[in-house]
Backbone bond lengths (Angstrom), bond angles and torsions (degrees), N, CA, C in turn:
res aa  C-N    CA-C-N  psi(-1)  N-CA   C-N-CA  omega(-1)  CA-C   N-CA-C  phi
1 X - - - 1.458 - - 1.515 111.66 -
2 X 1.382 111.27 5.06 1.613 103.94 -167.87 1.377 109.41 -77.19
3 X 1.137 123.11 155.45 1.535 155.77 170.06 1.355 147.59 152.05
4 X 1.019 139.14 148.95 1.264 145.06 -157.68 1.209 109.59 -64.30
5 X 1.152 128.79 121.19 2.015 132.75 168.08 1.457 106.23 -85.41
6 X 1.338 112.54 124.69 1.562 122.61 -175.23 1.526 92.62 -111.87
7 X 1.746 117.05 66.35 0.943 129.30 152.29 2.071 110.84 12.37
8 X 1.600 110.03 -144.55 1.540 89.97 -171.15 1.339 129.42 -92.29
9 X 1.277 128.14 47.00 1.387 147.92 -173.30 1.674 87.94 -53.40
10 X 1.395 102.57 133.19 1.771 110.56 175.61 1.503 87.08 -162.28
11 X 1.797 108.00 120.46 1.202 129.92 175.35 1.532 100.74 -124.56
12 X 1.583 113.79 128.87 1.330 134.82 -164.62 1.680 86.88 -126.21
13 X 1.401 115.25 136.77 1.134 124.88 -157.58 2.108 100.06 -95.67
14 X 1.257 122.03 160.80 1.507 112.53 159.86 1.343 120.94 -91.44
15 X 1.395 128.90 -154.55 1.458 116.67 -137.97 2.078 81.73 -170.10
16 X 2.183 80.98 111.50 1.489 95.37 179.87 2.026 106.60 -54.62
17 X 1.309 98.79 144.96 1.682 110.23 164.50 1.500 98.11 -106.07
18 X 1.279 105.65 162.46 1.536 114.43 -179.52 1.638 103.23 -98.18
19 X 1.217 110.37 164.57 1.263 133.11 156.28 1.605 129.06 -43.45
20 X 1.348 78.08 -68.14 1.892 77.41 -177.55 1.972 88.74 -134.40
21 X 1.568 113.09 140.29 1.634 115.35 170.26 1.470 100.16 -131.57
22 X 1.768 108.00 128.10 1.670 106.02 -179.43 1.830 105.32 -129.48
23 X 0.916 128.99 175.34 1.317 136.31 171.40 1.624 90.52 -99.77
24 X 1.960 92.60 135.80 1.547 100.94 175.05 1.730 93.75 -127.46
25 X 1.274 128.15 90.98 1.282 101.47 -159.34 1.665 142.41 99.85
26 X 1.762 97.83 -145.91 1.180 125.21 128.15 1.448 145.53 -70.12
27 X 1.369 106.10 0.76 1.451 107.83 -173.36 1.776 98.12 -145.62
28 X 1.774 101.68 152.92 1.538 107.50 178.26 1.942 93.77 -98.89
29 X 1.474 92.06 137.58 1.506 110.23 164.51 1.209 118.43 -108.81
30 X 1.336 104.79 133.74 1.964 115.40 -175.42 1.658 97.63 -117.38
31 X 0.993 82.44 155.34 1.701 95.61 177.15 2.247 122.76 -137.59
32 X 0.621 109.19 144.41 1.497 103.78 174.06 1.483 96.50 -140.02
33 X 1.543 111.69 96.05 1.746 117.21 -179.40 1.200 133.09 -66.33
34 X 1.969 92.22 -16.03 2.072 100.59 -157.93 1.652 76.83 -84.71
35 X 1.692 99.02 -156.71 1.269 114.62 -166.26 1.967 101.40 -80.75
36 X 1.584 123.98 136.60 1.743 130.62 -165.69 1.600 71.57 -52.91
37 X 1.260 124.23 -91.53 1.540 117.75 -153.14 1.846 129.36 -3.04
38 X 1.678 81.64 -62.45 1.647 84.51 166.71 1.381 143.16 -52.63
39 X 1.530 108.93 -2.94 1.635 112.83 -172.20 1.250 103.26 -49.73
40 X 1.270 104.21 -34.30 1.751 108.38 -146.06 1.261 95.17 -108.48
41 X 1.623 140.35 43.75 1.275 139.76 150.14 1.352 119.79 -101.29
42 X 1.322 136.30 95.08 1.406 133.85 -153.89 1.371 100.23 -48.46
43 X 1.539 136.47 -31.14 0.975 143.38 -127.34 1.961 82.88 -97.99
44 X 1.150 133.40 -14.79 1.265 118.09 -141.20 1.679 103.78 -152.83
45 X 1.604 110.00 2.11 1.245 126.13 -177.32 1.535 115.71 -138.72
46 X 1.543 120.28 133.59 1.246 114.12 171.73 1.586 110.80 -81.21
47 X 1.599 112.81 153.76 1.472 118.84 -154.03 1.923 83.40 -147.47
48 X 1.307 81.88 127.38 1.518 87.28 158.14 1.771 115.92 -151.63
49 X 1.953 89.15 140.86 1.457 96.67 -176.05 1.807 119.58 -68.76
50 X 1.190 119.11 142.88 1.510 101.38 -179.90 1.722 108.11 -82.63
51 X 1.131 134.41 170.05 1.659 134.27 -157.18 1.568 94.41 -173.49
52 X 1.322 88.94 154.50 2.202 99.61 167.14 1.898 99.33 -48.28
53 X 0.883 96.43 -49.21 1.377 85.11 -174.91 1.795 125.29 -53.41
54 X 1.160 91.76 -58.33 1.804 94.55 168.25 1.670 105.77 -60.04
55 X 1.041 106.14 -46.23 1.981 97.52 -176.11 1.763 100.79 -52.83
56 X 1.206 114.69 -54.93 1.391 127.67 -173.71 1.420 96.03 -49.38
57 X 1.502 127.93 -55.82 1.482 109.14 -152.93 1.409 105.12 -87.77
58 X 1.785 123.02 -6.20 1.722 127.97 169.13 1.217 112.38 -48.63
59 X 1.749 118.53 -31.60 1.537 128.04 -153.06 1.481 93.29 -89.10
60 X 1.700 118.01 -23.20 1.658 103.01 -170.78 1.258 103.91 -100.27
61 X 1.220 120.16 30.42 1.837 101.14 174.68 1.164 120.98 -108.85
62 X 1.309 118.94 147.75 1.911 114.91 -118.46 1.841 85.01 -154.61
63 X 1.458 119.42 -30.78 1.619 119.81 -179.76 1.361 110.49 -125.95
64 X 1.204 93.06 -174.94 1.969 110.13 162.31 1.896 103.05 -71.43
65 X 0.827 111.19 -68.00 1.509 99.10 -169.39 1.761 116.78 -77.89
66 X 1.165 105.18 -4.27 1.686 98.29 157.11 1.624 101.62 -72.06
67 X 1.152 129.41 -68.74 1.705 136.46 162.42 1.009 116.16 -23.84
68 X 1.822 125.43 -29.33 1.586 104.76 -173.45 1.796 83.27 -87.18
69 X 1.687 125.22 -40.43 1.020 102.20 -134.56 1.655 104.70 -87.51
70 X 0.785 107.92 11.37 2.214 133.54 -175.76 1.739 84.15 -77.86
71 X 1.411 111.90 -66.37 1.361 121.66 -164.45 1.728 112.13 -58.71
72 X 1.152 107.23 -30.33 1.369 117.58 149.48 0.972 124.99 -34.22
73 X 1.569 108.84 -97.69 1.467 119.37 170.78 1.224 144.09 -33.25
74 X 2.104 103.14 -50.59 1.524 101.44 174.72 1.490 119.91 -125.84
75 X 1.647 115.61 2.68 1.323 121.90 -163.47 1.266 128.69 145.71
76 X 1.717 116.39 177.88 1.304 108.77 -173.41 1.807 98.23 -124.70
77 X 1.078 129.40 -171.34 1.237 128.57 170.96 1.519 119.26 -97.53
78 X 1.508 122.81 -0.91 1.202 151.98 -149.33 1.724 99.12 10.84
79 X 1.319 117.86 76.61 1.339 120.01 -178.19 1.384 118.78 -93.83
80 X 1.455 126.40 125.87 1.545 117.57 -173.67 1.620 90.73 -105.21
81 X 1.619 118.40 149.07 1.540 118.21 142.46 1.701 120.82 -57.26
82 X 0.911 115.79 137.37 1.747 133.69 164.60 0.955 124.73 -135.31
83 X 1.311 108.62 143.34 1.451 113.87 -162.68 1.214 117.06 -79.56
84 X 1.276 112.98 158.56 2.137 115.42 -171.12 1.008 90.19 -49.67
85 X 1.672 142.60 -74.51 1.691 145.06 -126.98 1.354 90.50 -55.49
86 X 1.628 118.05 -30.11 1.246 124.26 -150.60 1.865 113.30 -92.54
87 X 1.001 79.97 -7.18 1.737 86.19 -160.63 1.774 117.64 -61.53
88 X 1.502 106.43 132.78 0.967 91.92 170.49 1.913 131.29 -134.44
89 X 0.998 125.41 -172.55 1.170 109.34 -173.67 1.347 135.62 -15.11
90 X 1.627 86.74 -68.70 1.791 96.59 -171.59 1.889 96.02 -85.54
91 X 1.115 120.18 37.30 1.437 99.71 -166.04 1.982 84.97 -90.57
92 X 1.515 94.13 -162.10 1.885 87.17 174.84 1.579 101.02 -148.02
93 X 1.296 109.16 118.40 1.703 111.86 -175.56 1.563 82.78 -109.55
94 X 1.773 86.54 137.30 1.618 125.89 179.69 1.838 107.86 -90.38
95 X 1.082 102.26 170.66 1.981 110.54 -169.74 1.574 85.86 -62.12
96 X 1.522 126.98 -35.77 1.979 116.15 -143.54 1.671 87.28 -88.47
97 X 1.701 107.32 -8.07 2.039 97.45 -176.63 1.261 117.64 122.64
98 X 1.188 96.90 -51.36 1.896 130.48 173.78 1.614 101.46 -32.04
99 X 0.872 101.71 106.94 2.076 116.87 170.57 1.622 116.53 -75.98
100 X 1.490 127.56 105.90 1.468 121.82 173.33 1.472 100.54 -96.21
101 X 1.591 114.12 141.70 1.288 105.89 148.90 1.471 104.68 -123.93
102 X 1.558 121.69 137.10 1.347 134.31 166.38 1.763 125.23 -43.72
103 X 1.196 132.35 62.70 1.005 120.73 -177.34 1.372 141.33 -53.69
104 X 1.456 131.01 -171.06 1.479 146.41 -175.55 1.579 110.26 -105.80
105 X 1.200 108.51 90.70 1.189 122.64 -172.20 1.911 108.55 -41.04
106 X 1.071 123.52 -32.09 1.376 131.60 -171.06 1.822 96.43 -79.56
107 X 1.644 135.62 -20.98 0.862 142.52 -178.59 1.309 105.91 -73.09
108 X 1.252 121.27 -48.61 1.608 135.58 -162.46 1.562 96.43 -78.18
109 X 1.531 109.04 -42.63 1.541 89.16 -168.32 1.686 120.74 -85.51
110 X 1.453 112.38 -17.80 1.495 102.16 164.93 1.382 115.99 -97.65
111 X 1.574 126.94 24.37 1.767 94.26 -161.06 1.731 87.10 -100.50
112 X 1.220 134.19 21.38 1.297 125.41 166.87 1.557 106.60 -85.19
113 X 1.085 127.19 156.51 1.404 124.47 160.69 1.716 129.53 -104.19
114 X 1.285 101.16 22.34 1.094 130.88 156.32 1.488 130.26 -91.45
115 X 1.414 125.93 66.86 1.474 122.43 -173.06 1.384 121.29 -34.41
116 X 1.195 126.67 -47.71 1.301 140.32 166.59 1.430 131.98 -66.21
117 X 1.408 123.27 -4.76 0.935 133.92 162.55 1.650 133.52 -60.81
118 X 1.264 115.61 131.09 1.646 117.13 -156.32 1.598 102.97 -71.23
119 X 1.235 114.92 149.01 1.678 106.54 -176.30 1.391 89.27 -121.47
120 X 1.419 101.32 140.89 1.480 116.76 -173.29 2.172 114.03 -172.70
121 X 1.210 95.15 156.38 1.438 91.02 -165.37 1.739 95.83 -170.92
122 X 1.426 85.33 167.80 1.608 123.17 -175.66 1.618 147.21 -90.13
123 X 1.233 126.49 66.21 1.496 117.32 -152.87 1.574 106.26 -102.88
124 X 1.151 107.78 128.76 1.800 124.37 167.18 1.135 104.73 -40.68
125 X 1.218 140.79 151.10 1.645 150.87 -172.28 1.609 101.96 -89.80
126 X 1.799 99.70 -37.91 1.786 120.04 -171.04 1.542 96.02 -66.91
127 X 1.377 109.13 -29.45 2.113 99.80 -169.49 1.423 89.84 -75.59
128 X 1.127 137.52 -36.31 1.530 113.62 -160.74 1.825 99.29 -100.39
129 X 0.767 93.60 -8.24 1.849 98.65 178.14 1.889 100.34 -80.57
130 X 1.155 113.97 -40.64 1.602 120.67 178.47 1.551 105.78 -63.23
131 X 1.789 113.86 -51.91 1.231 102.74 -165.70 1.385 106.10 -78.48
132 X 1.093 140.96 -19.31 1.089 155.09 173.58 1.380 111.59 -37.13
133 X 1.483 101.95 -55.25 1.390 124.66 -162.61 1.717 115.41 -68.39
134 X 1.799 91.82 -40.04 1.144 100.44 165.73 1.327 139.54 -103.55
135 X 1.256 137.65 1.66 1.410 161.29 113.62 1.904 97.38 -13.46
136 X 1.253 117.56 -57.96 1.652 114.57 -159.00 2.184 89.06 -87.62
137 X 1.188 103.50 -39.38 1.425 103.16 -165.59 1.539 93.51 -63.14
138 X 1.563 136.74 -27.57 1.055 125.02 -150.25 2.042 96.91 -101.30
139 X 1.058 108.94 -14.92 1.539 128.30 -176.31 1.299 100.90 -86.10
140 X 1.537 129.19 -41.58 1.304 128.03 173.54 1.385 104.23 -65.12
141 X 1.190 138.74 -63.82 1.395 152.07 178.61 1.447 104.31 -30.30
142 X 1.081 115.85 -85.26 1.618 137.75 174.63 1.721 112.37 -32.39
143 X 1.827 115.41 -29.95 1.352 112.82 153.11 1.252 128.45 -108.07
144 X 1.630 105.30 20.50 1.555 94.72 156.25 1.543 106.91 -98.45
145 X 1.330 132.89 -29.92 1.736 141.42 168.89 1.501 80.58 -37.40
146 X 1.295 142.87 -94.68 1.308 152.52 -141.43 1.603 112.04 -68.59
147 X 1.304 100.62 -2.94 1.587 98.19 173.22 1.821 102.68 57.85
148 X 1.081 105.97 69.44 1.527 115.71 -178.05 1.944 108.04 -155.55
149 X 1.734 79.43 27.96 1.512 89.75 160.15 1.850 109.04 -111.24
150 X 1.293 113.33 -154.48 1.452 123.10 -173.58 1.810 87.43 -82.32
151 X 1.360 124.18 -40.05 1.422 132.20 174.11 1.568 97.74 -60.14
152 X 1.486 112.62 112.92 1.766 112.35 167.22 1.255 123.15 -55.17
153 X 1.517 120.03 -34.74 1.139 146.87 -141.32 2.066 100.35 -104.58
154 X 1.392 114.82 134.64 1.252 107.99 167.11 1.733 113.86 -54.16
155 X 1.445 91.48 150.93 1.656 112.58 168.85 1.361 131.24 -151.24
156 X 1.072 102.86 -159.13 1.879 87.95 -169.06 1.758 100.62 -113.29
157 X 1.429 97.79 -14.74 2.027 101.65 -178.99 1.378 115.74 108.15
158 X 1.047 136.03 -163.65 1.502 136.44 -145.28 1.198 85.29 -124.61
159 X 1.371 130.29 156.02 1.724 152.13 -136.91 1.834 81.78 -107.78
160 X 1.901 120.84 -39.33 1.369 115.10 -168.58 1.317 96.47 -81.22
161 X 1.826 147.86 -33.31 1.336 122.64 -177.13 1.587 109.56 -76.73
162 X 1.174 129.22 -44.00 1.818 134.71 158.98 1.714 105.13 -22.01
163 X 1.886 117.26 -48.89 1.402 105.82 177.07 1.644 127.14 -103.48
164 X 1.489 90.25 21.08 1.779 113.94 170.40 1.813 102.49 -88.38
165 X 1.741 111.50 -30.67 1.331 97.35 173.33 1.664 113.39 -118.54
166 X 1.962 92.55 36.26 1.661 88.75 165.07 1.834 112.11 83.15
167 X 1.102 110.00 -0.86 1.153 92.57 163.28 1.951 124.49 -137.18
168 X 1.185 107.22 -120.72 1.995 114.21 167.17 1.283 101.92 -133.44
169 X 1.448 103.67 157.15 1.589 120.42 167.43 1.672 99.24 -52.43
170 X 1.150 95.45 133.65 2.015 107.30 165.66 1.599 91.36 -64.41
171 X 1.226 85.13 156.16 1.864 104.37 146.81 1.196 121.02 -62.64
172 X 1.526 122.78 -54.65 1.088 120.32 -150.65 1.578 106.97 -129.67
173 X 1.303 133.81 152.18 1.020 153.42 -171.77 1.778 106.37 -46.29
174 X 1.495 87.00 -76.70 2.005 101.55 169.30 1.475 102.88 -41.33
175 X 1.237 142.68 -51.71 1.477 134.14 178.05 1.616 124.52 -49.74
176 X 1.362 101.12 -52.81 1.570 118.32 162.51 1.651 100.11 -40.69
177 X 1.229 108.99 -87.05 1.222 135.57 -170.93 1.854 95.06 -30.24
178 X 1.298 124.76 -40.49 1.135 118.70 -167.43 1.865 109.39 -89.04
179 X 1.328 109.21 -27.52 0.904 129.20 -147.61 1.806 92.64 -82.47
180 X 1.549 106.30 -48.15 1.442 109.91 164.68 1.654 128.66 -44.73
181 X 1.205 61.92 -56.48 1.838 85.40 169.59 1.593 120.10 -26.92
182 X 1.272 98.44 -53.82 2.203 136.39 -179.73 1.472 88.48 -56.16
183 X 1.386 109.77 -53.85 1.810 117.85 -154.31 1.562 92.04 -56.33
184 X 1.347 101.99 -95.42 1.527 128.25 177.87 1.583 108.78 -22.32
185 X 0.898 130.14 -45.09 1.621 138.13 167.84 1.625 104.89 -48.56
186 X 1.553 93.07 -78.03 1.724 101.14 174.95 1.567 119.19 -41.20
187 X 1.427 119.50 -20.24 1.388 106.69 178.91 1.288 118.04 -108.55
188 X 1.814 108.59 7.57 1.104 126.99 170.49 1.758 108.35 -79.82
189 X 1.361 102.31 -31.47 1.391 106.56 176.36 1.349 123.58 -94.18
190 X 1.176 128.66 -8.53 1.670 143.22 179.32 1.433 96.92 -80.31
191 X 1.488 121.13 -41.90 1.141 131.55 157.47 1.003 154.06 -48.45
192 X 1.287 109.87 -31.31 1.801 139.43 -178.97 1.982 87.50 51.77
193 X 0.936 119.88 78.66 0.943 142.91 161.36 1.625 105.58 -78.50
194 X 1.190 132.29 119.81 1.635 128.70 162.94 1.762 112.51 -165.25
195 X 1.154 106.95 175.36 1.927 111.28 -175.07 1.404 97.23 -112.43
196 X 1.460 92.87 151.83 1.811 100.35 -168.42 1.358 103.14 -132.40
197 X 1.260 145.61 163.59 1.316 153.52 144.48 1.519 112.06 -40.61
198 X 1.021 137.79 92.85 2.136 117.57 173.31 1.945 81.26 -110.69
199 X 1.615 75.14 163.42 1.925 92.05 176.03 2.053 95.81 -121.13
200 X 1.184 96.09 152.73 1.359 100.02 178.10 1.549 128.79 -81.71
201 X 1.220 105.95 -24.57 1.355 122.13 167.45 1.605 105.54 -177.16
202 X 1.524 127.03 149.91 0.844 137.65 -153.32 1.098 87.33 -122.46
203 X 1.821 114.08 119.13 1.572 128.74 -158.33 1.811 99.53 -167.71
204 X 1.659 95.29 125.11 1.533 117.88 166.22 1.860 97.72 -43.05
205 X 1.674 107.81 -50.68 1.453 88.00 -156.68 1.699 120.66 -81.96
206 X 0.986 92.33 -21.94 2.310 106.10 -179.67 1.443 106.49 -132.20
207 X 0.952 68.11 164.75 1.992 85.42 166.72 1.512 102.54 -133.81
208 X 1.072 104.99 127.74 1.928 119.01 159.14 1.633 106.94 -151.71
209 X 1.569 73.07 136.21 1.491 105.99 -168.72 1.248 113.37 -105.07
210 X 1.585 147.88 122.76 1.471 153.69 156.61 1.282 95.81 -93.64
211 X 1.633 94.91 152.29 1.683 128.90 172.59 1.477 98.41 -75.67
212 X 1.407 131.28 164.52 1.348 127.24 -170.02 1.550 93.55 -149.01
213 X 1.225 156.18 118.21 1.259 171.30 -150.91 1.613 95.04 -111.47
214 X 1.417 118.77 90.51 1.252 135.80 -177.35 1.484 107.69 -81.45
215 X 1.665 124.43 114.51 1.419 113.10 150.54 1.992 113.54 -153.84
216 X 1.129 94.60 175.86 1.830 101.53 -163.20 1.491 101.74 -92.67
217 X 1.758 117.75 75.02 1.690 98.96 164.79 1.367 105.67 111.57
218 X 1.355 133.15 -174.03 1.079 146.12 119.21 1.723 125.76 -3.72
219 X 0.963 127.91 -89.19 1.196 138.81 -168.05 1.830 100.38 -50.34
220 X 1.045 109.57 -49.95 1.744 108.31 174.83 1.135 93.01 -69.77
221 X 1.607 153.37 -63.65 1.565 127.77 -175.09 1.372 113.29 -31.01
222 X 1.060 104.52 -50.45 1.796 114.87 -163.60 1.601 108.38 -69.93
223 X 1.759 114.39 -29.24 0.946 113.16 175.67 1.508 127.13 -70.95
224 X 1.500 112.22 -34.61 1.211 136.87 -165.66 2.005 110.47 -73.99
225 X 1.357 97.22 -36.17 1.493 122.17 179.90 1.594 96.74 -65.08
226 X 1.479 106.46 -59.41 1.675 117.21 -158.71 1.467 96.68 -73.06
227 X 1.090 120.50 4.05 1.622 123.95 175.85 1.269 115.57 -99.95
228 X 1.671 121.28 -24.20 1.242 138.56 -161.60 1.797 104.30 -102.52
229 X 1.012 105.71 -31.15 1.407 140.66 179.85 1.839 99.03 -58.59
230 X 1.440 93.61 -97.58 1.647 118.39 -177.83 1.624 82.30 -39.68
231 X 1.505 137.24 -98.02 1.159 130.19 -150.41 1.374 135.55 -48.47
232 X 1.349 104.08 -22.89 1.491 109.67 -163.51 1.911 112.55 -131.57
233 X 1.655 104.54 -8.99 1.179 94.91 -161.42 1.219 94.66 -108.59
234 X 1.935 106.05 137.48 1.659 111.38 167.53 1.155 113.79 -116.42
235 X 0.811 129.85 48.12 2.456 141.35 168.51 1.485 84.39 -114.98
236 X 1.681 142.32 -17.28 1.776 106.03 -164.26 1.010 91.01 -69.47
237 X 1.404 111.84 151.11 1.644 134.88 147.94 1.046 118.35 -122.26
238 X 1.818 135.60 177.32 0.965 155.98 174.20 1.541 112.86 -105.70
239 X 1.101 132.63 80.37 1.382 135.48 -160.85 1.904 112.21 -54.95
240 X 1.281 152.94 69.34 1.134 155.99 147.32 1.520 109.55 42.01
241 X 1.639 102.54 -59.37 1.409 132.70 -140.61 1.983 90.46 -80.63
242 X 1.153 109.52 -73.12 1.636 123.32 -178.19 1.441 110.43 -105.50
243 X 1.150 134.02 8.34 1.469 127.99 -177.74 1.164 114.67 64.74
244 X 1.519 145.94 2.02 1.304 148.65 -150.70 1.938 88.96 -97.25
245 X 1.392 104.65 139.79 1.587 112.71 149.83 1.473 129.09 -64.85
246 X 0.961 135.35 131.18 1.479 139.61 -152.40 1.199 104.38 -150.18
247 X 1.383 120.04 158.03 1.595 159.21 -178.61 1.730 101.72 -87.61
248 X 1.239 147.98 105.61 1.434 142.11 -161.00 1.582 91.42 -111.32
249 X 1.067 130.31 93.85 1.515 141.73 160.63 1.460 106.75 -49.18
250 X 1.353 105.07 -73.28 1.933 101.71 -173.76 1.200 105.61 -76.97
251 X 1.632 107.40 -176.78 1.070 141.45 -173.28 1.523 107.37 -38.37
252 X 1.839 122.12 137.83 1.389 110.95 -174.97 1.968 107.68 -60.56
253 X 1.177 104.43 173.63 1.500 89.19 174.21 1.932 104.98 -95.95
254 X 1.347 100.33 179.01 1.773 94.78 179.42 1.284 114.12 -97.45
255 X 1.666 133.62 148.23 1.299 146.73 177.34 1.275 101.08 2.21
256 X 1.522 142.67 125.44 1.283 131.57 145.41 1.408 111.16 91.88
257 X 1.628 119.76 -9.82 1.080 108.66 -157.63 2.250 99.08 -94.58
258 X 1.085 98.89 155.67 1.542 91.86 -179.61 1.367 131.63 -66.67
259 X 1.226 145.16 103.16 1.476 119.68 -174.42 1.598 128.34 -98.40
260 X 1.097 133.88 172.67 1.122 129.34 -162.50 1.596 104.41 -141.99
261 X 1.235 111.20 166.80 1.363 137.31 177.17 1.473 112.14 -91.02
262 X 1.282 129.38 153.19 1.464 121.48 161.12 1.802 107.18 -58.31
263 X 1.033 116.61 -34.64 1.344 89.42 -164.13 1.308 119.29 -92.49
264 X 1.783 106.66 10.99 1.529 128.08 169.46 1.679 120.00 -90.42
265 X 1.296 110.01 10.60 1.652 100.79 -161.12 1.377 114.37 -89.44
266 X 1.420 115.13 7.74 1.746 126.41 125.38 0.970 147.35 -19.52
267 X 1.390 83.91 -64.98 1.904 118.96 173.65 1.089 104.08 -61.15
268 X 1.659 119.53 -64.70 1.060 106.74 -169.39 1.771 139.07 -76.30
269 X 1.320 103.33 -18.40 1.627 125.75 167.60 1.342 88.72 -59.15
270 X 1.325 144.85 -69.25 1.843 136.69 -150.79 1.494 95.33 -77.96
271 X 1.548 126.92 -26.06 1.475 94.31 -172.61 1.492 109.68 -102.13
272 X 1.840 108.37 1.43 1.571 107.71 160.07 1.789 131.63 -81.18
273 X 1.942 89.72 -3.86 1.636 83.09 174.95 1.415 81.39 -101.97
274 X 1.600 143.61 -34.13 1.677 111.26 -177.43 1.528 123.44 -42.38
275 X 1.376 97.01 -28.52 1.691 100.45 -172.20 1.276 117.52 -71.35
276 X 1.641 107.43 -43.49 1.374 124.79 166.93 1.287 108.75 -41.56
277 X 1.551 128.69 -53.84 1.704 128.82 -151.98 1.863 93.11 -95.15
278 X 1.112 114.85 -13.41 1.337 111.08 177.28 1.740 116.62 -82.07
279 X 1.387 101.09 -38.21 1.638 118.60 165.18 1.432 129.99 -56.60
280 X 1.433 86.88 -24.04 2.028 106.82 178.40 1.219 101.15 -85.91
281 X 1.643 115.23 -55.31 1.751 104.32 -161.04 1.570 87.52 -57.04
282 X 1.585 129.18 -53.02 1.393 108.54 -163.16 0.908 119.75 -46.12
């Protein structure tokens, strides 16, 4: 039975970038030109880890070239079309009908039998504009439960993030609370989010074993974060200023009081002298 326990070692993998990303249209095109094999040579591929920060900046993309230039930086969604007969749970049907499912990047790059063959593909502007929508609707939500809105007090969220994920404000708190629950799950599964066996080094003299935070791409980074996020993190806020979910560096603010984002502190200087000039005429 002997061997070494590598206590809580948890390695979460990064997330291939493409080669070349262009606007075709309606849709962003990625490309990887050298030979598919090579994706997966660190030596010969850009890799990026997903972080609050990349989750944070998924929620602000608002065009085509915020989308190409995200896809840049941290990735693609590696999304294939599938057909309705085919559809399944976690898959994601768009307003035009059209069925995406998020694939396994390791799927795409060998199922040609052409080693040398260029890997490249097609994503709707609307799939990343949807998840977008709901990624930020589900971050807003998750800081009104926590009372890490301008409201001190838990809530269930604004009637517009409830119809960012398709449905109505609950009644009740426990519903919310459950209802998130659905979200965060679902993007655990769009994701293929799962835990794997990894070994730490492969050695005559020990064995130690790390947990390995298994997911397909992009969309499982984002999932895995928004899991780490909702459960564990107390800085989210709901920024006043732009509605955006945010990272709260300083001090929490007090009961009632408004908070802001860095990239709101505009906002908030003009609506602290309105208050001021409103306090005088009184």
């Amino acid at each position: 039975m002997g061997g070494k326990r590598s206590g809580s070692t948890i390695f979460f993998p990064p997330v291939l970038v493409p080669e070349t990303v262009a606007l075709e249209g309606e849709l962003v095109a990625w490309g990887f030109p050298r030979m598919s094999r090579a994706v997966y040579d660190d030596q010969r591929s850009s890799l990026a880890r997903p972080t609050d920060r990349s989750l944070l900046a998924f929620t602000r993309l608002k065009d085509a070239v915020s989308v190409c230039d995200y896809a840049k930086r941290y990735g693609i969604l590696w999304a294939i079309q599938i057909k309705a007969d085919y559809e399944r749970e976690t898959d994601i049907r768009l307003t035009d009908g059209t069925v995406w499912r998020l694939g396994d990047p390791r799927v795409r790059v060998f199922a040609g039998s052409d080693p040398t063959e260029n890997l490249q593909g097609k994503e709707p502007l609307a799939l990343w504009f949807l998840l977008a929508q709901r990624l930020r609707a589900a971050l807003r939500i998750s800081a009104a439960l926590q009372g890490r809105a301008r409201n001190p007090l838990p809530s269930v969220g604004s009637p517009e993030d409830w119809a960012d994920l398709g449905g109505s404000p609950p009644d009740e708190i426990r519903w919310a609370q459950n209802l998130l629950l659905r979200e965060v799950n679902w993007w655990l599964g769009i994701g293929g989010v799962h835990l794997e066996l990894g070994i730490v080094e492969f050695s005559e003299k020990h064995t130690e074993w790390k947990i390995d935070i298994a997911y397909e791409g992009l969309a499982g980074g984002l999932a895995y974060r928004l899991l780490l996020m909702v459960a564990g993190e107390s800085s989210l806020y709901a920024c006043d200023g732009c509605g955006r979910p945010y990272i709260r560096l300083k001090r929490a603010p007090r009961p009632g009081q408004e908070n802001f984002c860095d990239d709101c502190t505009g906002v908030a200087q003009q609506r602290a002298t309105q208050r001021y000039r409103k306090g005088k005429r009184s």
